[in-house]
C-alpha positions as CSV (number, residue, x, y, z in Angstrom):
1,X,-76.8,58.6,-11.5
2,X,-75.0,62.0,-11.9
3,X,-72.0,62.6,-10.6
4,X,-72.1,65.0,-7.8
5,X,-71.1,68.9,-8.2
6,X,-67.8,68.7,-7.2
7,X,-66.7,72.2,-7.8
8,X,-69.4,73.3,-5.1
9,X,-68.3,71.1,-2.2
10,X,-65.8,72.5,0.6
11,X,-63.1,70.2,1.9
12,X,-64.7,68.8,4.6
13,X,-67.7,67.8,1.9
14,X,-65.6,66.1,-0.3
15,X,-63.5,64.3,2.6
16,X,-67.3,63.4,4.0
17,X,-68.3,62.2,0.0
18,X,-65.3,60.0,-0.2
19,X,-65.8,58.4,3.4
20,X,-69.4,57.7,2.1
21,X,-68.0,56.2,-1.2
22,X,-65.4,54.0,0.3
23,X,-68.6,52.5,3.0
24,X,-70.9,51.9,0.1
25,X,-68.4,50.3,-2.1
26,X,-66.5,48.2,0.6
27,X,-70.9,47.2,1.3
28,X,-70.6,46.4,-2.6
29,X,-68.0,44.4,-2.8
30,X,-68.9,42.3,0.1
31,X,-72.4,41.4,-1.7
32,X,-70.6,41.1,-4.7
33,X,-68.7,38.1,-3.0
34,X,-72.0,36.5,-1.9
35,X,-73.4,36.5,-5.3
36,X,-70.3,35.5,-6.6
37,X,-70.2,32.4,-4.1
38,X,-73.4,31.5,-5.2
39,X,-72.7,31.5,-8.9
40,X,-69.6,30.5,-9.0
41,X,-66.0,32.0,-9.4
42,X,-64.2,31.9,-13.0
43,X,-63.0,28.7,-13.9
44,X,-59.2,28.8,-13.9
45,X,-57.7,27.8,-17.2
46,X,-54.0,27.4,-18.5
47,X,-54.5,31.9,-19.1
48,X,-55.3,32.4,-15.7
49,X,-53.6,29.7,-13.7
50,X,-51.2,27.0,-13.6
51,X,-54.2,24.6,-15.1
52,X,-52.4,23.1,-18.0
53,X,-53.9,23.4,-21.8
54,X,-54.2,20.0,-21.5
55,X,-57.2,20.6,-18.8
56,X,-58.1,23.6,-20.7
57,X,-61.8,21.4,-21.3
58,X,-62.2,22.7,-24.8
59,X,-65.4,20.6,-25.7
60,X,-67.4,22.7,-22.9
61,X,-66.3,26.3,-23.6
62,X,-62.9,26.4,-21.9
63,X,-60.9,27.1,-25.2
64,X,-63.0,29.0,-27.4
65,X,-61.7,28.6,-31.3
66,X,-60.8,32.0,-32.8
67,X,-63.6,32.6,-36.2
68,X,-62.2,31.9,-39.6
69,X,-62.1,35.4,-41.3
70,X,-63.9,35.7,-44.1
71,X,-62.7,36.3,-47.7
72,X,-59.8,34.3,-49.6
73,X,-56.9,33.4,-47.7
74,X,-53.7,34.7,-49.0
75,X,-51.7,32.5,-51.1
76,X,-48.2,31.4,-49.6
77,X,-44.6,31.2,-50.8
78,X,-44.1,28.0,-52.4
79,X,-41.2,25.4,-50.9
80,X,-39.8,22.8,-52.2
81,X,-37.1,19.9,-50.3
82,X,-33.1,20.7,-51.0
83,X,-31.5,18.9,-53.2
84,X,-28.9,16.7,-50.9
85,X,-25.0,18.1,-51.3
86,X,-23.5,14.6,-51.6
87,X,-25.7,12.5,-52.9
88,X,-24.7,8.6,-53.2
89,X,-25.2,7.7,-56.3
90,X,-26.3,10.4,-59.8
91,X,-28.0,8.7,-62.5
92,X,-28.0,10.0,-65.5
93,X,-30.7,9.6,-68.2
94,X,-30.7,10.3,-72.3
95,X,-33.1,10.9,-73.6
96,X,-33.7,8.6,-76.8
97,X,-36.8,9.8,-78.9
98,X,-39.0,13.0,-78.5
99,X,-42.6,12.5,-77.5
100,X,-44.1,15.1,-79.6
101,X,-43.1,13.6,-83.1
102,X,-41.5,10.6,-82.2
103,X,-37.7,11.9,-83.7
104,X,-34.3,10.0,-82.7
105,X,-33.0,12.1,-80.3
106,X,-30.0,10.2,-78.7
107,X,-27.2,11.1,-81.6
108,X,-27.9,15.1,-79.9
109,X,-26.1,16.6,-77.1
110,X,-28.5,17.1,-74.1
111,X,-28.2,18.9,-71.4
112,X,-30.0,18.6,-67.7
113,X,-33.7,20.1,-68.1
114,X,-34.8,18.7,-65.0
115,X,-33.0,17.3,-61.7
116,X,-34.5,16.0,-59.0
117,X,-33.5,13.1,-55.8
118,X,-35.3,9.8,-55.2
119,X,-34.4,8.4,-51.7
120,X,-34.9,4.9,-50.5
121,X,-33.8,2.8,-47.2
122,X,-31.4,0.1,-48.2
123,X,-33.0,-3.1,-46.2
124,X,-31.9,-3.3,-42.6
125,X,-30.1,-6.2,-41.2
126,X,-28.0,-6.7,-38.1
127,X,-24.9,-7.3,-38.5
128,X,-23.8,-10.6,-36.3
129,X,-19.4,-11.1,-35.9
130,X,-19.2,-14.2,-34.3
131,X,-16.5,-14.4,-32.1
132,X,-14.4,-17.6,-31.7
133,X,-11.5,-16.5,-28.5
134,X,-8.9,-19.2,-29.6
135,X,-6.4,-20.8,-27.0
136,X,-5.0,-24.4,-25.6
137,X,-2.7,-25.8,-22.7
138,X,0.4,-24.0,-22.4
139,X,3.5,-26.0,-22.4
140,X,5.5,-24.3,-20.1
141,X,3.1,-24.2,-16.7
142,X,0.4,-26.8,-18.5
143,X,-2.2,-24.5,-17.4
144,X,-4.9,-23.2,-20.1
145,X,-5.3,-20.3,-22.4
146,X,-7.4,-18.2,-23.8
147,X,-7.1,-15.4,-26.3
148,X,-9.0,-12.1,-24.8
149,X,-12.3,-10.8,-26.4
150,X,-12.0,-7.8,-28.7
151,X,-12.9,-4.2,-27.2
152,X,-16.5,-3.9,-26.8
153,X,-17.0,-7.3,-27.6
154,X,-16.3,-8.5,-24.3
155,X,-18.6,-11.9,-23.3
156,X,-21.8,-11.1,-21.8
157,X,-25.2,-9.7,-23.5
158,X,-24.8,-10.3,-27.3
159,X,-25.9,-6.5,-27.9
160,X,-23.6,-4.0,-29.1
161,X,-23.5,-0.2,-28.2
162,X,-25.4,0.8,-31.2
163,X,-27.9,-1.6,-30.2
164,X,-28.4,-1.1,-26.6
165,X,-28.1,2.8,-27.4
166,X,-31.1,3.1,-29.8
167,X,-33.3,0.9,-27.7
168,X,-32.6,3.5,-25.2
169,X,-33.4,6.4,-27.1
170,X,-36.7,4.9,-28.8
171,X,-38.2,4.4,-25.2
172,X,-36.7,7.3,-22.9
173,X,-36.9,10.2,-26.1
174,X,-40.0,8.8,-27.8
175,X,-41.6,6.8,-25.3
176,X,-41.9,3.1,-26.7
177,X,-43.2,0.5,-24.2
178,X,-40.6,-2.8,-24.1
179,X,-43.4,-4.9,-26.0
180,X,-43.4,-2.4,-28.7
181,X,-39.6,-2.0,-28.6
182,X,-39.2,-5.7,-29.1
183,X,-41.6,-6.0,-32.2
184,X,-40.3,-2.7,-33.9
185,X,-36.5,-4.4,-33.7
186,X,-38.3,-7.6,-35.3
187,X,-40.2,-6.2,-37.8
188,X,-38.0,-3.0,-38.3
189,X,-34.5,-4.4,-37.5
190,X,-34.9,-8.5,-38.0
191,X,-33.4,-8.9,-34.5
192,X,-35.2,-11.1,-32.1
193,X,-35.1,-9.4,-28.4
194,X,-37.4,-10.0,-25.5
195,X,-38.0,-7.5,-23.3
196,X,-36.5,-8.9,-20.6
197,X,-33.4,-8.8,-22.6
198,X,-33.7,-4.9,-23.6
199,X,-35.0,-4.5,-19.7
200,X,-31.1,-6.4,-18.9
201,X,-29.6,-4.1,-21.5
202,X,-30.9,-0.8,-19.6
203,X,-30.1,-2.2,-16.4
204,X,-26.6,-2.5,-17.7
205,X,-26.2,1.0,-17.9
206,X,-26.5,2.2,-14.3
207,X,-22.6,2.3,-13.2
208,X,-22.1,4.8,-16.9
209,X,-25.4,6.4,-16.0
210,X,-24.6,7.2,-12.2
211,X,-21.2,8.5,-12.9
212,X,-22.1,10.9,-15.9
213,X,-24.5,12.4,-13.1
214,X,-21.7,12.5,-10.6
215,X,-19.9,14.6,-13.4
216,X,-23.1,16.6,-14.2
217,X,-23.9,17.4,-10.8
218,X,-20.2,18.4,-10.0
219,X,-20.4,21.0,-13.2
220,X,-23.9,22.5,-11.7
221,X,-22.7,23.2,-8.6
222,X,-20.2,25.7,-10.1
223,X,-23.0,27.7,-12.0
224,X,-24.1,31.5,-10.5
225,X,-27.6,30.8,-11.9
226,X,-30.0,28.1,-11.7
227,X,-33.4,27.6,-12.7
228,X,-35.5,24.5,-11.0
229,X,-38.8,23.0,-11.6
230,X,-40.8,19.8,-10.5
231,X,-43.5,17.2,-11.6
232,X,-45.4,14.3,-10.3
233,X,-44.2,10.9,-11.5
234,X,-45.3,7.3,-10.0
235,X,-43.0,4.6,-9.3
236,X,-44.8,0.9,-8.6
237,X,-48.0,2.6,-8.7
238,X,-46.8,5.6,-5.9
239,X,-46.3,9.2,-6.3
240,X,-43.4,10.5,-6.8
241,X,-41.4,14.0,-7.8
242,X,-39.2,14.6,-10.7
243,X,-36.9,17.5,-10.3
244,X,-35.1,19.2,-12.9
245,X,-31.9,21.5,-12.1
246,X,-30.6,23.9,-15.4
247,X,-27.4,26.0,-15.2
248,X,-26.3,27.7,-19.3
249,X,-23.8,24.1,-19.0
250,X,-25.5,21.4,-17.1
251,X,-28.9,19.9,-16.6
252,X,-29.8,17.3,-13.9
253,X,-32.9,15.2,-13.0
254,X,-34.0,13.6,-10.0
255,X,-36.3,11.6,-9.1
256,X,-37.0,11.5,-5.6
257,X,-40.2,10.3,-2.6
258,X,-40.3,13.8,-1.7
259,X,-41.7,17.1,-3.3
260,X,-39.5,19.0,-0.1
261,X,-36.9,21.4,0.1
262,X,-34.5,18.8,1.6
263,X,-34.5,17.4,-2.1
264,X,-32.8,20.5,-3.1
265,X,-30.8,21.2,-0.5
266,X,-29.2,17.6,-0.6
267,X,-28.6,18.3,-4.6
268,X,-26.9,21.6,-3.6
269,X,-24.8,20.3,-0.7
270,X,-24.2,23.2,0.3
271,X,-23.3,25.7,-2.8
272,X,-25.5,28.5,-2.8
273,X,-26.5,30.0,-6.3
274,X,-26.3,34.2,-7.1
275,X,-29.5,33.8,-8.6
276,X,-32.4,30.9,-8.0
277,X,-35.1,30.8,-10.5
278,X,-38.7,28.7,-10.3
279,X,-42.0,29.0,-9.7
280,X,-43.1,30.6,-6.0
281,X,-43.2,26.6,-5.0
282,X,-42.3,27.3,-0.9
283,X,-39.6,24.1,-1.4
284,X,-37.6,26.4,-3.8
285,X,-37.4,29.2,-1.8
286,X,-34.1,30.5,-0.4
287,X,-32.0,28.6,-2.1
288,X,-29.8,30.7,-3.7
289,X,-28.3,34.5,-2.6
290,X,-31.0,36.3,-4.7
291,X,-34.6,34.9,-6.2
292,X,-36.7,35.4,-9.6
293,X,-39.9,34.3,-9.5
294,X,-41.7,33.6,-13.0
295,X,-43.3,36.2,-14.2
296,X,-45.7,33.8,-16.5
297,X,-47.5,32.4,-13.7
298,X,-47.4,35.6,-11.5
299,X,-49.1,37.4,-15.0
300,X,-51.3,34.4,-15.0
301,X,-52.6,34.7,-11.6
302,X,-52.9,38.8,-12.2
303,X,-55.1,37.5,-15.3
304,X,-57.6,35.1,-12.8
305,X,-58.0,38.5,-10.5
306,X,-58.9,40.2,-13.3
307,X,-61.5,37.5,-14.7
308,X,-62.8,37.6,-11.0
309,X,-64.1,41.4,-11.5
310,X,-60.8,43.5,-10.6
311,X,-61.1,46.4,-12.7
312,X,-58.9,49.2,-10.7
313,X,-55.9,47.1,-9.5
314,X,-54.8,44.1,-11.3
315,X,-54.7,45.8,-14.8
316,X,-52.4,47.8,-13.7
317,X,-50.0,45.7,-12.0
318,X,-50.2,43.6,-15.2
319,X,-49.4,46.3,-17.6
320,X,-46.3,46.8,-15.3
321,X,-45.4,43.8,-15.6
322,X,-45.2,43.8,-19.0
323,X,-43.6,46.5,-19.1
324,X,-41.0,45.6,-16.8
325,X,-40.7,42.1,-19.8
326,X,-40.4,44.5,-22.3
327,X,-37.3,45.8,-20.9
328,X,-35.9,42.8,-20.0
329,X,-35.7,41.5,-23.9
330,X,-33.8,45.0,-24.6
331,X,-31.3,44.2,-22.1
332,X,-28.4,42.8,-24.2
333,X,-29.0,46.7,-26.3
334,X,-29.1,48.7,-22.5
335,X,-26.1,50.4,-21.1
336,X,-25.3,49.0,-17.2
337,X,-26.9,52.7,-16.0
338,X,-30.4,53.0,-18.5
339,X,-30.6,49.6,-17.2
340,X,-30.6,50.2,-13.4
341,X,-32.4,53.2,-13.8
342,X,-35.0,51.3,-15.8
343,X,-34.9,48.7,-12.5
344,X,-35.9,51.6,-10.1
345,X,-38.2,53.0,-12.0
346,X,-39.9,49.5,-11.6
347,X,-39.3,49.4,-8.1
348,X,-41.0,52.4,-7.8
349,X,-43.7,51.9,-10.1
350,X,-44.7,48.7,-7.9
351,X,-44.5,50.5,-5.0
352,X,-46.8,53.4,-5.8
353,X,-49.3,50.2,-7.3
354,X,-49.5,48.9,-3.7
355,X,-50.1,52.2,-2.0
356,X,-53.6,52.1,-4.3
357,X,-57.0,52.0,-2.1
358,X,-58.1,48.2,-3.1
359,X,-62.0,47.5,-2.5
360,X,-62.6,44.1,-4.6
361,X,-61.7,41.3,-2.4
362,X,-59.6,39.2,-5.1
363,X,-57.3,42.1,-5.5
364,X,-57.0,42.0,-1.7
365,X,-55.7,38.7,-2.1
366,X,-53.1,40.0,-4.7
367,X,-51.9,42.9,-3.2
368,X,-51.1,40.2,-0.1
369,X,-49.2,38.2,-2.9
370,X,-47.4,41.2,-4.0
371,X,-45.9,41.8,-0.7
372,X,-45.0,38.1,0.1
373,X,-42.8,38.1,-3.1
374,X,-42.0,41.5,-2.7
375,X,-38.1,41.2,-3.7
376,X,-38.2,38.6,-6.2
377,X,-39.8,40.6,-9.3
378,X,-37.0,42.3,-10.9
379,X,-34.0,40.4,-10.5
380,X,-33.7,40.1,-14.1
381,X,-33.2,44.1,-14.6
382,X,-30.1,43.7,-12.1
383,X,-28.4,40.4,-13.6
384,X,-28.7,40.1,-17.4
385,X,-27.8,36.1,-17.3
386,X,-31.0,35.5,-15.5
387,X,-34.4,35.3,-17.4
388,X,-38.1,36.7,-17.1
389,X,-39.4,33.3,-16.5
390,X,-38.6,29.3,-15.9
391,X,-39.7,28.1,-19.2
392,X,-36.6,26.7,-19.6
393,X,-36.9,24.4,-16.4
394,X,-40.8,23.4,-18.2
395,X,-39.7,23.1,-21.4
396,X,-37.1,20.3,-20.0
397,X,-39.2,18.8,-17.9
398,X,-42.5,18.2,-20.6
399,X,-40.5,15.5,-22.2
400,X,-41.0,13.4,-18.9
401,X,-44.7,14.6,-18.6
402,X,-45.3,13.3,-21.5
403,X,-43.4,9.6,-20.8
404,X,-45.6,9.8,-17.7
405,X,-48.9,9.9,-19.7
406,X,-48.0,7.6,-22.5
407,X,-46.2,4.8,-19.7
408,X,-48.0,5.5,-16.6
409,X,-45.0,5.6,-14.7
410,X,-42.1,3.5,-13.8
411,X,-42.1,-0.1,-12.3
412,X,-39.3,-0.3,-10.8
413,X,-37.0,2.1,-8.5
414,X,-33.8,1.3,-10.9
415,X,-36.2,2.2,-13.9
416,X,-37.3,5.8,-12.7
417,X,-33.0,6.2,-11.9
418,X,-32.1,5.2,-15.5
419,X,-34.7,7.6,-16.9
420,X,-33.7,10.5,-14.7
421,X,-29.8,9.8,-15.9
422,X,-30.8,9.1,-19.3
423,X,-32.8,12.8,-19.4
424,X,-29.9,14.2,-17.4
425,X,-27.1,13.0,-20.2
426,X,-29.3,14.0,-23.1
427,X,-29.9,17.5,-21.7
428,X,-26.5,18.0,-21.2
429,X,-25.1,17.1,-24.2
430,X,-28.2,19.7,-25.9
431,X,-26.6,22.2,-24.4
432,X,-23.4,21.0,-26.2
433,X,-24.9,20.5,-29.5
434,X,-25.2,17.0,-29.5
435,X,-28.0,15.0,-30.4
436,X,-29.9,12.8,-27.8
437,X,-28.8,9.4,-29.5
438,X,-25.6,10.6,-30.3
439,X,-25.1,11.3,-26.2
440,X,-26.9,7.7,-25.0
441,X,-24.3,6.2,-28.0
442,X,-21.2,8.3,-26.3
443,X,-22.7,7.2,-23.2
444,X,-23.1,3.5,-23.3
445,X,-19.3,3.2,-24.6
446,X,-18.2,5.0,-22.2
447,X,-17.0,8.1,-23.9
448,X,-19.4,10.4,-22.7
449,X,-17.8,13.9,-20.6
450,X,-19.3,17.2,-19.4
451,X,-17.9,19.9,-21.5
């Protein structure tokens, strides 16, 4: 159809045309939505909703494999392992007859043509100090004696800390069971445990574990900016939520009966954060002076409107948004003013977005969206500590996802506590630069401390 003359029409024509327009495409869009409830709306993926990849479905079309291109592929940069700085041992070989004619070649100075490192695993053994506390009646009261144990060798579990410590880390970091924990420090280690015994050597670390998340918990409450996230976990078969809480110093898990914001609130006591940062969950709402929501899954959702049909308004509003992200990475580079005029600008550009005429239903529903989170956008052009998104808060939390999936859960209340200190020490001490065993080792000695 040709569009009409519009060069011809008075005013009042043109006002009539668009009133016309606006009836036949509002009639449009509402048998649009039949059809579309008939056939079906997109399926939401991990592109267009907060599906994860792991649901993505690829056998059935879901993820769609990109096409090899064609021709040769381009050859690569070779790479080769370092030689080690300090290497043990250096053996040095002479050589004592050439290969090619068979000549004597030892009487000849040589020099390296070729130097390489061959590593190997001494075999592993535990080490076992037997003990033997002397004593005997004392003369002088005739009561007995007894010499005391040696630090950390105190009476008790015959396990030291760098026992108990690795166990630790093989099934909270890399999710062993107890039965395969027990026949990898057999087989590995030639050290008989049950797992009753490595479940008694956990337990054992409650009092260290509860007080390094007293100290953790003390040194998030004095951050400006936190970012929170949560996660389903079960606990003798029952649902359960794991929380995460990140400042830049401190991280803290929680594992609580409740996915509500009185889980928060009771972690906060009180304080109240500049900035809060999560998903647009309503239990993390409110909690701090000032709120970013995460721009992933808002783009996300703005991706689903778009798969629905919205052609006019969501594009938009996701190219802004982008925008807006491109800005934010160039923040350190901004002076305070480009920066809050950049922010404005933003503002504004949103605002003049919502004043559009909107005729597909899904971009209804967005705009609505939009105006609930109104405020929460562009915190991040106001406040350069804060980020664009809480993929920090995910990216913490996956570890325990994944426990979940490989364990199934917890079986006891005291297990799903250990686990949510054991992640809340090891995230810490990340932070700090220290490895995950090297902060369970710290930990079960009782050295460990919030920097």
């Amino acid at each position: 159809m040709p569009p009409p003359p519009l060069h011809v029409l008075s005013e009042a024509e043109k006002n009539e045309l668009l009133l016309a327009q606006h009836d036949m495409i509002e009639r449009m869009a509402a048998r649009i939505s039949e059809l579309e409830e008939l056939v079906g709306k997109p399926r939401k993926t991990s592109k267009n909703s907060h599906v994860p990849p792991s649901k993505d479905d690829f056998g059935k079309g879901g993820g769609k494999g990109r096409k090899a291109k064609a021709g040769k592929r381009p050859s690569r940069e070779g790479r080769h392992r370092p030689l080690a700085e300090t290497p043990d041992k250096i053996e040095r070989v002479i050589a004592a007859a050439f290969g090619h004619c068979g000549g004597d070649v030892s009487g000849q100075t040589q020099r390296c043509r070729h130097r390489y490192d061959h590593i190997a695993l001494p075999p592993i053994r535990p080490i076992v100090t037997r003990v033997e506390l002397l004593g005997g009646r004392c003369r002088g009261c005739g009561h007995r004696y007894r010499a005391q144990a040696p630090a950390g060798m105190e009476p008790g579990t015959p396990f030291g800390p760098g026992v108990r410590s690795l166990l630790a880390y093989l099934h909270h970091s890399h999710h062993v069971s107890f039965e395969r924990l027990s026949r990898i420090a057999s087989e590995v280690f030639g050290l008989s445990i049950s797992q009753g015994a490595i479940a008694n050597a956990f337990r054992r670390m409650e009092a260290g574990m509860a007080s390094a998340t007293r100290a953790i918990t003390d040194k998030l409450l004095t951050a400006r900016v936190i970012a929170s996230d949560e996660t389903t976990t079960r606990t003798n078969g029952i649902i359960h939520w794991q929380w995460v809480f990140l400042s830049k110093d401190a991280v803290l898990h929680r594992i609580a009966r409740r996915r509500a914001r009185s889980v928060a609130e009771e972690v906060l006591g009180g304080h109240q954060p500049d900035v809060w940062i999560s998903d647009r969950y309503a239990g993390q709402q409110e909690l701090g002076k000032e709120h970013q929501v995460c721009l992933a899954h808002v783009l996300r959702d703005v991706q689903y409107v778009i798969d629905c049909g919205d052609r006019a308004f969501a594009p938009k509003v996701r190219d802004h948004l982008r925008w807006a992200i491109r800005i934010g990475k160039r923040r350190s580079s901004l002076k305070d003013a480009t920066l809050a005029a950049y922010c404005a600008r933003a503002d504004t550009g949103l605002t003049r977005l919502m004043r559009m005429p909107i005729a597909h239903p899904a971009g209804k529903i967005l705009l609505k969206q939009i105006k609930a989170w109104r405020g929460k956008f562009f915190v991040f052009l106001t406040n350069r500590d804060v980020p664009v998104t809480h993929n920090i808060s995910e990216r913490e939390i996956r570890p325990s996802v994944v426990f979940r999936k490989v364990t199934n859960g917890f079986r006891s209340d005291w297990g799903a506590q250990i686990h949510a200190g054991y992640r809340s020490v090891t995230g810490t001490a990340r932070l700090q630069g220290k490895s995950a065993l090297q902060a369970v080792r710290e930990l079960v000695e009782g050295r460990f401390a919030v920097a």
